[in-house]
Backbone bond lengths (Angstrom), bond angles and torsions (degrees), N, CA, C in turn:
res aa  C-N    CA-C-N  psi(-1)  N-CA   C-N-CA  omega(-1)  CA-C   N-CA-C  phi
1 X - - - 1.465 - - 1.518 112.12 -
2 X 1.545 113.81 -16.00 1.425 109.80 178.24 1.433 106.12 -68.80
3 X 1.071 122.22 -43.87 1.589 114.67 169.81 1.838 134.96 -26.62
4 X 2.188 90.42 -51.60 0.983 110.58 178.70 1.884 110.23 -71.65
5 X 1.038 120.57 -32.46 1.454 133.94 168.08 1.506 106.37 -32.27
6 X 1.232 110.55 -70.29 1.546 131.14 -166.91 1.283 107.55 -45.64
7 X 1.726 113.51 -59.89 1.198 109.09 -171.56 1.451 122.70 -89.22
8 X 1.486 124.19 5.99 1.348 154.34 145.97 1.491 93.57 -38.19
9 X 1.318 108.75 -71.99 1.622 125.33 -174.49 1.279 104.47 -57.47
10 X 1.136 142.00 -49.74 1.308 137.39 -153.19 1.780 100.40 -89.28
11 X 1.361 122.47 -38.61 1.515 109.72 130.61 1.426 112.42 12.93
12 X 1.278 92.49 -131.94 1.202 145.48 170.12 1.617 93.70 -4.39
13 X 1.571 136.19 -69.54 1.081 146.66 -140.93 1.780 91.24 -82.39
14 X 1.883 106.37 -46.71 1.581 79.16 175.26 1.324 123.19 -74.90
15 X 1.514 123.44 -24.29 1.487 105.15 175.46 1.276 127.91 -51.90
16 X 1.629 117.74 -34.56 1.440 138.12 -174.35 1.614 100.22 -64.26
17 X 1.360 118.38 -50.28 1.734 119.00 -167.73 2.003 93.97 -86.63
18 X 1.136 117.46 -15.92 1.635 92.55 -173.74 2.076 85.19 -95.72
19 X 1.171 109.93 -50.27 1.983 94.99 174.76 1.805 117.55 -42.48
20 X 1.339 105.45 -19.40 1.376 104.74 167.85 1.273 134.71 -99.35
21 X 1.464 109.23 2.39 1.388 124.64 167.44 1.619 103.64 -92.78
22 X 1.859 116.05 -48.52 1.295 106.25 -179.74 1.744 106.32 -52.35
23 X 1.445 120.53 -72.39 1.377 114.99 160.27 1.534 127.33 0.06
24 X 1.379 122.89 -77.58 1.599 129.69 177.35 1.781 104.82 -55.61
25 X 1.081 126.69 -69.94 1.596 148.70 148.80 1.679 90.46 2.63
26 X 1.465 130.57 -87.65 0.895 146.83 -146.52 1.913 101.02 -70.74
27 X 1.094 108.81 -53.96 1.499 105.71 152.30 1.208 129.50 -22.33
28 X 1.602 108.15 -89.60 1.610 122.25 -159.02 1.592 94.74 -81.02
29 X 1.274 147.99 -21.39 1.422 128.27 -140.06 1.933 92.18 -121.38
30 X 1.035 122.35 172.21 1.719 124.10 -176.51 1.469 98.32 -95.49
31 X 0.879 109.54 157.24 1.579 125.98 175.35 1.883 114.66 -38.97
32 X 1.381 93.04 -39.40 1.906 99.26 -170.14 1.418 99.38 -71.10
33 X 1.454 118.95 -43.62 1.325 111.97 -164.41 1.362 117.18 -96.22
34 X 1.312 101.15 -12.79 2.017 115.61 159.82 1.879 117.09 -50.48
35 X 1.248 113.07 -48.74 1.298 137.67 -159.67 1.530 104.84 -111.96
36 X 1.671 129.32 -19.95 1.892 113.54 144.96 1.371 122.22 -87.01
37 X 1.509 108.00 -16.11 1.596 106.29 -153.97 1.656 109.90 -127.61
38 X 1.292 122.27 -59.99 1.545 128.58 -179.27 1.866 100.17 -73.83
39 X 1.408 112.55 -47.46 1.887 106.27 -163.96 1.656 104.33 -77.35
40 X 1.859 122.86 -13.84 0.988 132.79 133.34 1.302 142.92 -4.99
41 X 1.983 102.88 -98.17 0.757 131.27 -156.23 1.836 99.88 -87.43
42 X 1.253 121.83 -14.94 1.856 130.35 -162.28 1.640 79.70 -90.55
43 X 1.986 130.03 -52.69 1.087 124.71 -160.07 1.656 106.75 -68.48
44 X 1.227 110.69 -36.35 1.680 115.06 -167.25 1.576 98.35 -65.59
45 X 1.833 115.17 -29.36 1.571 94.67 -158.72 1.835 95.04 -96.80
46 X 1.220 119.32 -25.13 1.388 107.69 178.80 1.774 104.86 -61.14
47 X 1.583 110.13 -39.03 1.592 105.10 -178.29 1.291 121.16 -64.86
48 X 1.590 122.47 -34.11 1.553 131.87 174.58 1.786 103.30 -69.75
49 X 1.127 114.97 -26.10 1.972 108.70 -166.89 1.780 99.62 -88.15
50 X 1.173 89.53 -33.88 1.888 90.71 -176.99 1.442 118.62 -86.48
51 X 1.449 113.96 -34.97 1.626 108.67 148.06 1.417 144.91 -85.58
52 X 1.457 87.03 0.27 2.135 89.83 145.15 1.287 116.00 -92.50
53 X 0.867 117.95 -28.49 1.839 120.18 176.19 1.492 100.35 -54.87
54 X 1.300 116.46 -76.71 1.401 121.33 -173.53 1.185 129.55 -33.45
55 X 2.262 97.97 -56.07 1.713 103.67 172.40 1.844 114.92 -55.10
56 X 1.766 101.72 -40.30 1.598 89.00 167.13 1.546 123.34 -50.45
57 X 1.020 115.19 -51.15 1.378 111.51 178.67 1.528 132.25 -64.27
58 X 1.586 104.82 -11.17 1.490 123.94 -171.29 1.700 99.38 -94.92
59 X 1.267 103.93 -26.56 1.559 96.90 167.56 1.514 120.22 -114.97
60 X 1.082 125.83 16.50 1.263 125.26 161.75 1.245 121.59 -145.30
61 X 1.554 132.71 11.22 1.498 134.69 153.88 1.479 108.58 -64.55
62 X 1.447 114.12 -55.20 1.796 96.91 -172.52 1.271 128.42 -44.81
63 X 1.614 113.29 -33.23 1.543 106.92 175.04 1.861 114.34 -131.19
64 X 1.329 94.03 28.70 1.340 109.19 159.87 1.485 125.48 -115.90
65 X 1.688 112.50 -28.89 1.243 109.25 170.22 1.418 120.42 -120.79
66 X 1.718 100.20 -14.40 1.767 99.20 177.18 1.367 105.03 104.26
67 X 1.260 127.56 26.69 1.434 127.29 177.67 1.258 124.05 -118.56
68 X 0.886 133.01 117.35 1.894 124.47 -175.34 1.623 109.98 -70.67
69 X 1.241 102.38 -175.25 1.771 114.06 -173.64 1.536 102.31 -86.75
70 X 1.356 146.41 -12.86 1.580 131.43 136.15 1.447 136.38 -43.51
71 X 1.372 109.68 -27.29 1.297 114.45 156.25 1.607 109.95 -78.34
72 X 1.029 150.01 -5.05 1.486 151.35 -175.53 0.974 108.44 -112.67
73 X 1.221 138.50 -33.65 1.501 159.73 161.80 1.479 105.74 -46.75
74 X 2.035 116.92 -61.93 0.807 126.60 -169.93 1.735 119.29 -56.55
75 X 1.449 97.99 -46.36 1.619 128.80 -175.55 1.592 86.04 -57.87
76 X 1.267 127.46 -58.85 2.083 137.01 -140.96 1.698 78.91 -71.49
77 X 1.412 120.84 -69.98 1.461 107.76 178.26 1.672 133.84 -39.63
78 X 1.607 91.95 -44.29 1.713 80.27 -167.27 1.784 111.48 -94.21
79 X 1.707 110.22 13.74 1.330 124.41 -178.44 1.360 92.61 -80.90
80 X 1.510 131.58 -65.33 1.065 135.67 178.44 1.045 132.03 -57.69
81 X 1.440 130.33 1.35 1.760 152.08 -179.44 1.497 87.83 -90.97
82 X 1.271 107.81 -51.93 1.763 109.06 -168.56 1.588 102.56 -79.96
83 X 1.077 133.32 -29.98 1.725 137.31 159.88 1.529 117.01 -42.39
84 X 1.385 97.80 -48.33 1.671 109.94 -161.05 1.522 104.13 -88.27
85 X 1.727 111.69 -26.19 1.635 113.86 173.94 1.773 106.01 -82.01
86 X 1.817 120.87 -26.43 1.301 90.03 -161.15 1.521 101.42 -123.03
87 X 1.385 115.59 32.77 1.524 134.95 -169.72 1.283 86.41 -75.22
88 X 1.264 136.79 -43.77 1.635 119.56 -146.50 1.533 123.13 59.38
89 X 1.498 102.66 40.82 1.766 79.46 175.09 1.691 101.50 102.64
90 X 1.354 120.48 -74.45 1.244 128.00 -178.96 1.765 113.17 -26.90
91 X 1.297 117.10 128.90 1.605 114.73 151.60 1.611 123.07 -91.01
92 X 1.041 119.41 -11.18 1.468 124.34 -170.92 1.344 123.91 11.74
93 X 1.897 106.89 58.79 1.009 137.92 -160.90 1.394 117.04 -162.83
94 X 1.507 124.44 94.13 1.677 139.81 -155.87 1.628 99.11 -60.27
95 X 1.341 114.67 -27.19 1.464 106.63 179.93 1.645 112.71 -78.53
96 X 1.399 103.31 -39.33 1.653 85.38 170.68 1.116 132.72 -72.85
97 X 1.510 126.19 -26.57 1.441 139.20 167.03 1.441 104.96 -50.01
98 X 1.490 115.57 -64.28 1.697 111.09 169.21 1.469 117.37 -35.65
99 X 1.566 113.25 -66.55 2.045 101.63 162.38 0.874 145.15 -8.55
100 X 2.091 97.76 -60.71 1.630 103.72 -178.39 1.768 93.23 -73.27
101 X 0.528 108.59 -56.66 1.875 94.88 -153.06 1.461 111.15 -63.71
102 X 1.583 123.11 -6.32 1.503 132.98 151.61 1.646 108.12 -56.84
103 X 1.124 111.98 -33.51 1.755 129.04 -156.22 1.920 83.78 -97.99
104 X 0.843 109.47 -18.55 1.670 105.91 -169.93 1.572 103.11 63.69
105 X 1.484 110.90 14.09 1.689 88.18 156.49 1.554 123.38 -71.70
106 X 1.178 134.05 15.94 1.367 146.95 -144.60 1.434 131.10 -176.15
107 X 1.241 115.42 101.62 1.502 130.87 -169.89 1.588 100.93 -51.92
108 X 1.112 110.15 171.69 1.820 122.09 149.49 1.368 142.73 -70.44
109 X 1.198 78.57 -35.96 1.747 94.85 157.99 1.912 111.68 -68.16
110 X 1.202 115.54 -63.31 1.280 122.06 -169.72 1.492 93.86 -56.07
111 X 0.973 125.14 -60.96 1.709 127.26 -158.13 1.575 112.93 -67.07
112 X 1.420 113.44 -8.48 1.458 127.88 -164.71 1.713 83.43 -93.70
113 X 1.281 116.59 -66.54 1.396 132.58 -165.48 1.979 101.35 -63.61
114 X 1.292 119.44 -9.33 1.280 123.18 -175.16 1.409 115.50 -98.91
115 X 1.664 95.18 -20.11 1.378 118.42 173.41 2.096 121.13 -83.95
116 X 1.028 88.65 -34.65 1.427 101.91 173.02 1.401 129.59 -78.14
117 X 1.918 109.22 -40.35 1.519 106.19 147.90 1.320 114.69 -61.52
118 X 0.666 120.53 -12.82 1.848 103.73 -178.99 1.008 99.61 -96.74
119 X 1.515 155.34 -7.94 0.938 153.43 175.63 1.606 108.20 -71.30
120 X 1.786 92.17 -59.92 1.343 100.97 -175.92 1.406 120.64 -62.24
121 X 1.728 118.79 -25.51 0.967 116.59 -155.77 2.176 110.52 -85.23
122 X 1.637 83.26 -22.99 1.495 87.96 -179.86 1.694 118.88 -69.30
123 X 1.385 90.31 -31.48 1.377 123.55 -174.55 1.946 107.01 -44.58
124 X 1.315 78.66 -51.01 1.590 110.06 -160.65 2.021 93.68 -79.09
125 X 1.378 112.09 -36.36 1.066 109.14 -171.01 1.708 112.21 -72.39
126 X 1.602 102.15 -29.58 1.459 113.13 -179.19 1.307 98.90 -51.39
127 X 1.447 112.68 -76.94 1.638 132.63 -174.01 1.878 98.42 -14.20
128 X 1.461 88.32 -81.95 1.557 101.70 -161.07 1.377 118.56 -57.00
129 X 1.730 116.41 -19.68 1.622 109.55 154.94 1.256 116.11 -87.49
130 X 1.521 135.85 4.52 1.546 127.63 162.79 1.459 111.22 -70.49
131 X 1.599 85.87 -47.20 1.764 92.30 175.60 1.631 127.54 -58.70
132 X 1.412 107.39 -29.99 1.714 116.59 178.36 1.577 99.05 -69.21
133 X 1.505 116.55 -63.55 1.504 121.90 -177.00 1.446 105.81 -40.92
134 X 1.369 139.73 -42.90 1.043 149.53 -167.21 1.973 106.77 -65.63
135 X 0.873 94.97 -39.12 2.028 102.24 174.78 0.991 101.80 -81.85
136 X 1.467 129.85 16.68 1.981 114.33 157.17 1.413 106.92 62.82
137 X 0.900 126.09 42.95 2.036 100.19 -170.01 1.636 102.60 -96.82
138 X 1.102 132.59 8.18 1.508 149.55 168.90 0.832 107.52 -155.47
139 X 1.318 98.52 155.18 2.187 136.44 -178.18 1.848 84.25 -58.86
140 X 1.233 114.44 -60.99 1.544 102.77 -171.23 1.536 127.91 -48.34
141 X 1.579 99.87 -38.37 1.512 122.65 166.06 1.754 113.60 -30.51
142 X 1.056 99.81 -67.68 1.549 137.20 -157.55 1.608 85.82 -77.50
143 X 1.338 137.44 -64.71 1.249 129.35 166.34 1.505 124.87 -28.34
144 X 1.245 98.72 -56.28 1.762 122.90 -170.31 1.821 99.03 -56.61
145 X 1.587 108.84 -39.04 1.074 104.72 -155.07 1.672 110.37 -85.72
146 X 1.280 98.73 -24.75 1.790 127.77 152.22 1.550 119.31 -13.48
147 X 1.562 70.68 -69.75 1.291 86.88 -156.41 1.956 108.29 -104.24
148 X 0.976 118.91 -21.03 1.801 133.52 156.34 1.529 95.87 7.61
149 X 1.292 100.38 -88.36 1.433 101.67 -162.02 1.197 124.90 -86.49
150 X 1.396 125.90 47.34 1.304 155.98 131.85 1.663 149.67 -96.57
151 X 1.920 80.56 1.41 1.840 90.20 -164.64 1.473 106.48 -47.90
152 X 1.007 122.12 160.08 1.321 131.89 148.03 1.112 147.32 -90.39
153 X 1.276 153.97 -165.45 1.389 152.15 -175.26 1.941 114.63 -72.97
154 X 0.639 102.47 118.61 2.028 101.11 174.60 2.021 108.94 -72.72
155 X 1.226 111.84 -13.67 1.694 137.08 -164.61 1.727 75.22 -86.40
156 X 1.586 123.72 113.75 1.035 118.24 152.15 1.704 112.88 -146.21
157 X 1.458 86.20 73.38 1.338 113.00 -167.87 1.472 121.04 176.85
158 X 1.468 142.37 139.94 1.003 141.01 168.91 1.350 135.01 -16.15
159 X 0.690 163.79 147.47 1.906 150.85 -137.87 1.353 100.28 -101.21
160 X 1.319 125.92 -50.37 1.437 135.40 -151.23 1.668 85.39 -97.02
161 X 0.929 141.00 -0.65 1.815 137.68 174.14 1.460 95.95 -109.02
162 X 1.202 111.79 -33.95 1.655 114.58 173.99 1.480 113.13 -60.23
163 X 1.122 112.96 -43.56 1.662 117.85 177.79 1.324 110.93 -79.97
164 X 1.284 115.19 -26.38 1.592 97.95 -176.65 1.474 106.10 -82.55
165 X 1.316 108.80 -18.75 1.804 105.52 -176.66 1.206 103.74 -65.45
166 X 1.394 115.59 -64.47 1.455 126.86 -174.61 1.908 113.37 -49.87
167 X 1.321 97.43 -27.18 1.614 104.91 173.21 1.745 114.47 -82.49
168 X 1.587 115.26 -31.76 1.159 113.62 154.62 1.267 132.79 -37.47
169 X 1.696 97.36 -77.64 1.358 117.16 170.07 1.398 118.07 -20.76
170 X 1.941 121.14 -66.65 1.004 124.03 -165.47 1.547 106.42 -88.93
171 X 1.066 126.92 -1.91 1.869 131.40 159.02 1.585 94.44 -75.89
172 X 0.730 132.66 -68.86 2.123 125.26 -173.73 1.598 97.15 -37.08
173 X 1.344 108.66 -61.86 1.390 119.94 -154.45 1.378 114.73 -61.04
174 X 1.213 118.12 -32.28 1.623 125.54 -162.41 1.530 83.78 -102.45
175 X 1.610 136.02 -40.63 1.164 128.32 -173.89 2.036 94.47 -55.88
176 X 1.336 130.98 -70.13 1.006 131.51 -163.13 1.673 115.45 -73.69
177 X 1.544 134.86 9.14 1.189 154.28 95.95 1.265 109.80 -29.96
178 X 1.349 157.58 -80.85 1.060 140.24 163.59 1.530 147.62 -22.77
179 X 1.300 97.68 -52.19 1.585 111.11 162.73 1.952 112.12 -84.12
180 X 1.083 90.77 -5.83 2.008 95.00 158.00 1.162 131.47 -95.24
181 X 1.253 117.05 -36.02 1.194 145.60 171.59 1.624 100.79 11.00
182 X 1.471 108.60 -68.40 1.755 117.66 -168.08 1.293 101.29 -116.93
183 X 1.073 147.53 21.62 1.444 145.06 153.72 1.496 110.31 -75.51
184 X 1.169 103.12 137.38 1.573 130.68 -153.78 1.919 78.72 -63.61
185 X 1.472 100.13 145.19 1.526 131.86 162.75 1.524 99.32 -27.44
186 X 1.807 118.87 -68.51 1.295 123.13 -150.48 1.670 106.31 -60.78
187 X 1.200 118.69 -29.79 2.007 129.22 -179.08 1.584 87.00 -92.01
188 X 1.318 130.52 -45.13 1.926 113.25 -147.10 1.724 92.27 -76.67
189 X 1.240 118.16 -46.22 1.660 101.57 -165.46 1.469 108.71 -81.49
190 X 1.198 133.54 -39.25 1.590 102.34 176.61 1.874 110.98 -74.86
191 X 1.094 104.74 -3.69 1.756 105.74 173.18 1.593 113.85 -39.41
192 X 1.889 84.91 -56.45 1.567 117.06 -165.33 1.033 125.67 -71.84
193 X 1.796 106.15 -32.21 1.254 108.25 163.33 1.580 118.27 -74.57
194 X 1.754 118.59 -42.13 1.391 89.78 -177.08 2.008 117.61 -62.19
195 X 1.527 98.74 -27.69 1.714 84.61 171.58 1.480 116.12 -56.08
196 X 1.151 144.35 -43.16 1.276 150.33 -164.45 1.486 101.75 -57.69
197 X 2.069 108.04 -62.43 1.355 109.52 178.21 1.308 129.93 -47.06
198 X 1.476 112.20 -45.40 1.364 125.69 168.52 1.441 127.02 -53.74
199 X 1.507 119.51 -47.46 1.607 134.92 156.08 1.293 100.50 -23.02
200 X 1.327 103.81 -68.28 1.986 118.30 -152.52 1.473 82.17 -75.63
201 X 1.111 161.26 -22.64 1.235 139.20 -158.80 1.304 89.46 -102.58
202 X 1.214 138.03 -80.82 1.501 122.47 -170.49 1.462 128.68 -46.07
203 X 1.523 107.78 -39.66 1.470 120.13 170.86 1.309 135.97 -84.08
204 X 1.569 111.37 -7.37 1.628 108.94 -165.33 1.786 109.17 -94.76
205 X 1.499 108.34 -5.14 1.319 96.65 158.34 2.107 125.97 -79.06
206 X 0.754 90.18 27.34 1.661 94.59 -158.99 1.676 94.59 -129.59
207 X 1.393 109.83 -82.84 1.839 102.64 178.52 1.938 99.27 -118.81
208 X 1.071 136.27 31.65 1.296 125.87 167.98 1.278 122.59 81.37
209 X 1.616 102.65 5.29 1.616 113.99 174.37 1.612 100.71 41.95
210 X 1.567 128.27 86.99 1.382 121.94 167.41 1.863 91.23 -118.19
211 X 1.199 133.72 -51.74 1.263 128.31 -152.39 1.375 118.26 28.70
212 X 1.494 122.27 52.19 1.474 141.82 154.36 0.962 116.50 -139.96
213 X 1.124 108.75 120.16 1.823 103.19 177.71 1.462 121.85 -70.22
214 X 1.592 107.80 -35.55 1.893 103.31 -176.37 1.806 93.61 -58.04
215 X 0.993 106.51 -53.46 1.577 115.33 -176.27 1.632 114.33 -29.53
216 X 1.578 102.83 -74.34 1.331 103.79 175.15 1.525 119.91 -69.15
217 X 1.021 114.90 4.72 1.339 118.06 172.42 1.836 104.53 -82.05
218 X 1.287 108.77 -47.54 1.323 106.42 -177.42 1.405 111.79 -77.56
219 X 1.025 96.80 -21.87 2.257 92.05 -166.90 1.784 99.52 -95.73
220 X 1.481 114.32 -10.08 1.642 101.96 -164.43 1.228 118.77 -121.44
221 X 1.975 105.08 -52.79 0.928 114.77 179.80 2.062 132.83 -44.63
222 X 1.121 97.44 -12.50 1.391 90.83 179.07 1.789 120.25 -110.63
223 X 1.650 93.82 44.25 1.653 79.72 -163.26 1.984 81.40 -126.16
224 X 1.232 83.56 -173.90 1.802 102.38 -163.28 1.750 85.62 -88.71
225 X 1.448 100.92 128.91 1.502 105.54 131.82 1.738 114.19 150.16
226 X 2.222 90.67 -9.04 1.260 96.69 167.12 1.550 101.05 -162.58
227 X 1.552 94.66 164.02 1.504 90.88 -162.06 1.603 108.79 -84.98
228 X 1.796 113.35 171.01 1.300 109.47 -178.54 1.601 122.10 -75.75
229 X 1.456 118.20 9.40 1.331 114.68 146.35 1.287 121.41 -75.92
230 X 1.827 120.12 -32.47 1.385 100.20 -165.25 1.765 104.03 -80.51
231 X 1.537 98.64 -22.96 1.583 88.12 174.47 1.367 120.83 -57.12
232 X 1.399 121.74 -40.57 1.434 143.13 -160.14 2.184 88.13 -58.39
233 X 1.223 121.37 -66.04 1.375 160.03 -175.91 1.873 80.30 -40.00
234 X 1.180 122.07 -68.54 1.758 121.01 -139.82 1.858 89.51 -100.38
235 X 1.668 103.46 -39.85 1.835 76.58 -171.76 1.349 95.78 -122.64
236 X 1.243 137.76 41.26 1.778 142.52 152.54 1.220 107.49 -121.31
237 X 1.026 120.45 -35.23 1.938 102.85 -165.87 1.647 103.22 -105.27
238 X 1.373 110.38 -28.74 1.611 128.85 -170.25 1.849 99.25 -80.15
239 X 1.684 145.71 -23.60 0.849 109.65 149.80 1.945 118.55 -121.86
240 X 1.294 111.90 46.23 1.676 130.30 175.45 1.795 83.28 -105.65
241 X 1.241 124.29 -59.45 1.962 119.17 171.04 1.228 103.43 -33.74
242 X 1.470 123.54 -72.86 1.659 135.75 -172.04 1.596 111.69 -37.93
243 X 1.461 91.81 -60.97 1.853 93.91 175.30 1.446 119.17 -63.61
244 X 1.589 122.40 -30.04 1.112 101.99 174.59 1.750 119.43 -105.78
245 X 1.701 107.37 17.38 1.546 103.88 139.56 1.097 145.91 -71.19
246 X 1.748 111.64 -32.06 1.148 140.99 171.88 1.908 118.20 -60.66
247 X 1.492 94.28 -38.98 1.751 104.21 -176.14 1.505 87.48 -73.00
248 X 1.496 117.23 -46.55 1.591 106.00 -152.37 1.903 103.82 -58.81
249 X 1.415 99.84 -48.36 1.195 117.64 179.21 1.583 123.35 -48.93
250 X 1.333 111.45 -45.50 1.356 122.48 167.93 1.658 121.00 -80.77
251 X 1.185 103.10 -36.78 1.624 96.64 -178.63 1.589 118.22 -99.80
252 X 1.272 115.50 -15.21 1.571 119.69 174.88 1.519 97.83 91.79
253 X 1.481 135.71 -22.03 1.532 125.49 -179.93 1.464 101.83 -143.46
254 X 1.307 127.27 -162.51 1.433 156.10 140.73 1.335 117.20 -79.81
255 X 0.913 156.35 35.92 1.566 147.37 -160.77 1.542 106.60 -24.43
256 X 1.181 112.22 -53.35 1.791 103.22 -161.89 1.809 105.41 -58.32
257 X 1.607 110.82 -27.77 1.268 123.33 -158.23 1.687 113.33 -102.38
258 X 1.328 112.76 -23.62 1.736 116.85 -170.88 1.646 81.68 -170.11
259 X 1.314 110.12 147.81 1.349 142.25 146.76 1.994 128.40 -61.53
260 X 1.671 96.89 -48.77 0.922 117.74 -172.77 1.910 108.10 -53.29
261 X 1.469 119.61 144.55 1.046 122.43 173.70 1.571 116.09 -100.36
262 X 1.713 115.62 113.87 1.380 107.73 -149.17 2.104 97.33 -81.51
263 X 1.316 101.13 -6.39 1.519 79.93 -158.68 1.803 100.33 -151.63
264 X 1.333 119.73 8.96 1.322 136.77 160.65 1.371 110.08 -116.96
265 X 1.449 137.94 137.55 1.450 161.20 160.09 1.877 91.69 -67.46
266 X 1.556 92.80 136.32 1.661 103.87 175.89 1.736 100.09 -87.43
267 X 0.972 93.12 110.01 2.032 91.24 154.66 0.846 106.39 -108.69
268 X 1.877 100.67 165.68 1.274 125.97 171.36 1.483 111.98 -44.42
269 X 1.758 107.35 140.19 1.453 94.58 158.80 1.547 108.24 -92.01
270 X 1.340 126.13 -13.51 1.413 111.14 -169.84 2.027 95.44 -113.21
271 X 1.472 102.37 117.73 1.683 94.18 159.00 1.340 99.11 -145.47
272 X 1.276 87.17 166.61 1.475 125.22 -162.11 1.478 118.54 -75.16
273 X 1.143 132.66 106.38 1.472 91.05 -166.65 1.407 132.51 -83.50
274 X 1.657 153.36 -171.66 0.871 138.86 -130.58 2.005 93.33 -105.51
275 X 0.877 94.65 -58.71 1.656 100.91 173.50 1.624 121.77 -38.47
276 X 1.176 105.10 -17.47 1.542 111.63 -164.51 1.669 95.91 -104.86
277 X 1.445 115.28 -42.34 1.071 115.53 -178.30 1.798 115.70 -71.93
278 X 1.372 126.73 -14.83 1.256 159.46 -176.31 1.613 90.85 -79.95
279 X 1.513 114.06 -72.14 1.472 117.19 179.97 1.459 102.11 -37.63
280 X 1.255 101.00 -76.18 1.670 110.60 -166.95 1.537 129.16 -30.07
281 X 1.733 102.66 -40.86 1.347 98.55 -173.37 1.944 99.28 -94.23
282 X 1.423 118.05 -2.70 1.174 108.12 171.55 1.579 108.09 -68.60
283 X 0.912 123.32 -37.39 1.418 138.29 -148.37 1.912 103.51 -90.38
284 X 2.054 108.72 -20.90 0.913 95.80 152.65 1.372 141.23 -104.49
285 X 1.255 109.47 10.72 1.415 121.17 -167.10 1.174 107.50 -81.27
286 X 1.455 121.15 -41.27 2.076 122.39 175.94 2.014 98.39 -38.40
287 X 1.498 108.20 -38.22 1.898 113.70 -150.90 1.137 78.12 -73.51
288 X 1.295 144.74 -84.22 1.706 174.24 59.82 1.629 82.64 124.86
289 X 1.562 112.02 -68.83 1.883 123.25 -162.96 1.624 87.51 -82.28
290 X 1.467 135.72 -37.95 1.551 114.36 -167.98 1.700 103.10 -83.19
291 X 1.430 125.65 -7.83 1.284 118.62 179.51 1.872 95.97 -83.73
292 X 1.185 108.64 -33.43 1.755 114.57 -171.53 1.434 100.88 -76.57
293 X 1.524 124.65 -34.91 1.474 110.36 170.73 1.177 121.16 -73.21
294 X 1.526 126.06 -10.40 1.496 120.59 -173.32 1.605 104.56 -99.80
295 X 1.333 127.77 -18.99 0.939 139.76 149.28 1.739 133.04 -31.30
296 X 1.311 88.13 -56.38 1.730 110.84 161.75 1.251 121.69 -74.03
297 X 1.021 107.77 -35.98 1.826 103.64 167.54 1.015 120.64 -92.40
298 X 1.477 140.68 19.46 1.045 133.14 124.97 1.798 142.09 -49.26
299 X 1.317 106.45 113.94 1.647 85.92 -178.21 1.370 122.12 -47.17
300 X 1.620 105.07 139.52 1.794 106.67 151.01 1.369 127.23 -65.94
301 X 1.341 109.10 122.72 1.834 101.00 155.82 1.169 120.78 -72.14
């Protein structure tokens, strides 16, 4: 369990150093470039350092330290409780950034620049957990490092079942992002995490349950067993499909792309209700017969 300690700690240490970059960030930099670039790039690298830690530990605690996948399970949930409370806002996740700017919450410019911290930030997150693994500080460490340049494929399953999982995954996910959207912090982040936990539990024997592409780009793409089209195929196009089944499904259109609502009827937002409109014409019909009786009593010429 001393093993498990360490990286408990190492936790902990990146949330503390990336909340202190959002912190400094939020200071010196203006609001626009706080919220494409620093609340970004701090979320992508705490999310890339804590889900390589974990996957290390998810494949070499059971018969390196004696722990089953409820303890990993447990950690994947309550990592992401602490993600979703100290993100600031940030998704550090290319499929949701694509959303907003489908939704026109989000220019091209912003979403380009939202795209690139996350690039950098995962980037940056790889680095700095090669470099931690590299100081041995656990038997798992020293394992990991063993065995590094041999990983294998996370695709353990047919390509075209690979994409639809990973397209699943990220259709649930963005669907239940959706119906959170404005629900207070205290219900939206453990929501997200138990969807997340649950995802990875049904799905991560099959493609590794990532439904992020910067993500699986850093944790997969460079290992033996399939090429960088089929990755491109199972964790880029398989959950950017998902998100935009989920929008179609939830919003009735594309906004950035058509107006038109493909699968909801527009109603009124303002009606009347039926009783009032009932009142109304009772109330004119008495005028209606006293304008028609005065009418009649007028002489004919």
């Amino acid at each position: 369990m001393a093993g498990l300690n360490v990286s408990i700690a190492f936790f902990f240490l990146v949330a503390g150093v990336c909340q202190g970059l959002r912190w400094l960030s939020k200071r010196l930099l203006s609001p626009g470039a706080y919220g494409c670039l620093a609340r970004e790039l701090a979320g992508s690298l705490q999310l890339c350092t804590s889900c390589l830690e974990l996957r290390m530990l998810l494949e070499i605690g059971p018969w390196g330290g004696g722990f089953g996948p409820d303890v990993i399970l447990t950690l994947l949930f309550l990592l992401f409780a602490l993600h979703g409370a100290s993100f600031d806002g940030a998704s550090a996740n290319p499929t949701v950034s694509l959303q907003e700017f489908l939704l026109l919450e989000s220019d091209l410019a912003a979403t380009a620049a939202k795209l690139l911290a996350q690039a950098a930030g995962m980037g940056t997150g790889w680095a700095v957990t090669k470099l931690y693994w590299s100081w041995e500080l656990t038997q798992f460490h020293l394992i990991q490092n063993l065995i590094a340049s041999e990983c294998s494929s996370s695709i353990r399953t047919p390509l075209r079942h690979a994409a639809f999982v990973e397209g699943t995954c990220s259709f649930l996910f963005h669907l239940v992002l959706f119906k959170l959207c404005r629900s207070h912090p205290i219900y939206r982040v453990p929501a997200l995490a138990v969807t997340v936990t649950f995802l990875t539990y049904v799905a991560g024997p099959f493609t590794g349950a990532f439904f992020n592409p910067a993500l699986a780009a850093v944790a997969t793409f460079h290992c033996s067993g399939n090429g960088f089209w089929d990755y491109v195929q199972v964790y880029w196009l398989g959950p950017v499909a998902g998100m935009l089944a989920a929008l179609l499904l939830y919003q009735g259109n594309i906004p950035r792309l058509f107006q038109k609502n493909l699968f909801y009827s527009q109603k009124s937002k303002y009606k009347i209700p039926k009783a009032r409109v009932v009142a109304h014409e009772e109330n004119n019909e008495p005028r209606r017969k006293r304008k028609g009786q005065k009418s009649s009593s007028e002489p004919r010429a």
